[in-house]
C-alpha positions in Angstrom: 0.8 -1.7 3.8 0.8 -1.4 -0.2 -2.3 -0.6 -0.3 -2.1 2.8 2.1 0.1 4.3 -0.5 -2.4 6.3 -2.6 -5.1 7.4 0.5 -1.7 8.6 1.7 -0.5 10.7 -0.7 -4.0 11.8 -1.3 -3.9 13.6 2.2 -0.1 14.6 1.4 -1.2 16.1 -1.7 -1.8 19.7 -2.3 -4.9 20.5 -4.3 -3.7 20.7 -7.6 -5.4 23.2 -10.2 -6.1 22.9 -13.9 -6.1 19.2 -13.1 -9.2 16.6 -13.1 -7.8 13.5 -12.4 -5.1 12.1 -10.6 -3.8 8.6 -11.7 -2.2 5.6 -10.0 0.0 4.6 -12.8 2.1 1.6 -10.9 4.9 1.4 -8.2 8.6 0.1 -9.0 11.2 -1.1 -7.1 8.8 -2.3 -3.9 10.7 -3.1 -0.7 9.1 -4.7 2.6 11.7 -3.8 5.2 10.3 -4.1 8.2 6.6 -6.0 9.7 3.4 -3.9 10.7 2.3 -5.6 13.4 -1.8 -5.0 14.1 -2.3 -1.7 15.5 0.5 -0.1 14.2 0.8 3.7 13.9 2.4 4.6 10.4 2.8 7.3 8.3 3.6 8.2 4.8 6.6 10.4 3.4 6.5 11.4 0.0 9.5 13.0 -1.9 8.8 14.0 -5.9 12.1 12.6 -7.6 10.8 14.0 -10.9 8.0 15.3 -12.7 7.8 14.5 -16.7 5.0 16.0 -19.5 3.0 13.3 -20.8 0.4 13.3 -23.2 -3.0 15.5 -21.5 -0.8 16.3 -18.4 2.2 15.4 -16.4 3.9 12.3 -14.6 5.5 12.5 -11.3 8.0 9.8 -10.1 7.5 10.1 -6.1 9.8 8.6 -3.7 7.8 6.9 -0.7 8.5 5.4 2.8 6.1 4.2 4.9 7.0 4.8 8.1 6.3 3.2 11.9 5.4 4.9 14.9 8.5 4.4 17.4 10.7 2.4 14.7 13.7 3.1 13.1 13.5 1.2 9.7 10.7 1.7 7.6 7.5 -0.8 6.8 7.7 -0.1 3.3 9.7 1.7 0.9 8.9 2.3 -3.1 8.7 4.5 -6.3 5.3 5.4 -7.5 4.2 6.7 -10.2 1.0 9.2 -10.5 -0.5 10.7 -13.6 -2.1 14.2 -13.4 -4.4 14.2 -16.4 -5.3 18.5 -17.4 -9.3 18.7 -18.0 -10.4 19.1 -21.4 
């Protein structure tokens, strides 16, 4: 479930301009609330809690729950961070 984070936000995400790389800097505060059982349908919501400069671009601190198809608590729910790096 972890690991569906970033190819979800990756369809979430707008394309970004002035920017050539996009960075998985880490997740915090990872929750497991609820099994995927095989075959599951899920989703991913994304919710930017904050964006920060850092050096060669910015950081964003996004909110994300992993959702299931026909479930009321979420698989998943965690704070990720992303790096958006400017090119040179």
């Amino acid at each position: 479930t972890l690991s569906l984070v970033v190819p979800l936000f990756e369809q979430a995400l707008p394309p970004l301009e002035g920017y050539g790389m996009t960075l998985n800097y880490g997740l915090n505060r990872v929750r497991f609330t609820s099994p995927v059982p095989v075959g599951s349908r899920i989703r991913g919501r994304f919710t930017l809690e904050d964006l920060e400069g850092v050096a060669q671009g910015e950081q964003a601190r996004v909110a994300v729950t992993i959702e299931l198809e026909g479930q009321e608590k979420p698989a998943c729910v965690a704070e990720a961070l992303f790096r958006f790096l400017r090119r040179p």
